[in-house]
C-alpha positions in Angstrom: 111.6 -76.8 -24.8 112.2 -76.4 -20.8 115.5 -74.3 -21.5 113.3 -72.0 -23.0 110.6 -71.8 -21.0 113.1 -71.6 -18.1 114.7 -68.3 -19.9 111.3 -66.6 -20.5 111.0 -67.2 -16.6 113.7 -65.8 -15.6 113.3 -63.0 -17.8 109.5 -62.1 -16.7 111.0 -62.3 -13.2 114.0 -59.5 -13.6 111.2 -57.6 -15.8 109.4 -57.7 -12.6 111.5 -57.2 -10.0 112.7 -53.8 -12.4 109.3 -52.9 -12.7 108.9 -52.9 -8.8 111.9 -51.2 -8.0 111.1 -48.6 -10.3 107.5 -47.8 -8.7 109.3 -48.1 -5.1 111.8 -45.4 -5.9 109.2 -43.4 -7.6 107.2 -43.4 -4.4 109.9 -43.0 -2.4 110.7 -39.9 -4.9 107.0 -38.8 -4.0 107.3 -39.0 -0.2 110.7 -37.2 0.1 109.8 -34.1 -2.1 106.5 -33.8 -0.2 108.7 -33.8 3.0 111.4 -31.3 1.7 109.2 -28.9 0.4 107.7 -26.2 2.5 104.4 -25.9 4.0 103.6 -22.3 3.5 106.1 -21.1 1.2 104.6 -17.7 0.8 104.4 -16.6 4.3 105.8 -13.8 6.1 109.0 -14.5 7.3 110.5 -14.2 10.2 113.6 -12.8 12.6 115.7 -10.4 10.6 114.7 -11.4 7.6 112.4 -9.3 4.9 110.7 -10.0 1.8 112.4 -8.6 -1.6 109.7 -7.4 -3.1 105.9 -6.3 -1.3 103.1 -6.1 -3.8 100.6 -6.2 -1.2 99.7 -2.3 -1.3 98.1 -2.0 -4.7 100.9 0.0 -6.3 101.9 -1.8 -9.8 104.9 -1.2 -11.6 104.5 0.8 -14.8 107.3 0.7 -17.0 110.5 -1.5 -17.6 112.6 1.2 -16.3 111.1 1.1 -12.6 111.8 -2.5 -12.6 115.8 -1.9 -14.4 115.8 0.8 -11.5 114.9 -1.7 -8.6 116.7 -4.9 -9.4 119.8 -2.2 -9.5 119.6 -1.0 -6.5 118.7 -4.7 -5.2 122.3 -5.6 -6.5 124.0 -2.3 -5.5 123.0 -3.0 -2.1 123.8 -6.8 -1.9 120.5 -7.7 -0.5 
């Protein structure tokens, strides 16, 4: 009777101790991605370097071919 209650001990205790080590590395998961991750990701940037694309002047594109068109030139020009 006491070998058996001893097992279901010890087996509640690894359950535990998984269980906790799992939500510790998923908050440690939480916390790093929050750090990596930029704060303004859509924000002008800056030095020498442009944006690829500027929709900010109202001008849509119509057809498939403009967009064909541009992403060809993009790669042409190694941007």
């Amino acid at each position: 009777m006491f070998i058996i209650l001893k097992r279901i001990l010890e087996w509640m205790i690894l359950f535990i101790f998984f269980f906790l080590l799992t939500l510790f590395l998923y908050q440690f998961l939480l916390v790093l991605s929050d750090w990596i991750q930029p704060i303004d990701q859509f924000k002008e940037p800056s030095g020498r370097a442009v944006k690829v694309i500027d929709m900010g002047n109202g001008t849509e594109i119509q057809n498939s071919e403009d967009v064909i068109d541009r992403l060809k030139l993009f790669y042409w020009l190694g941007e």
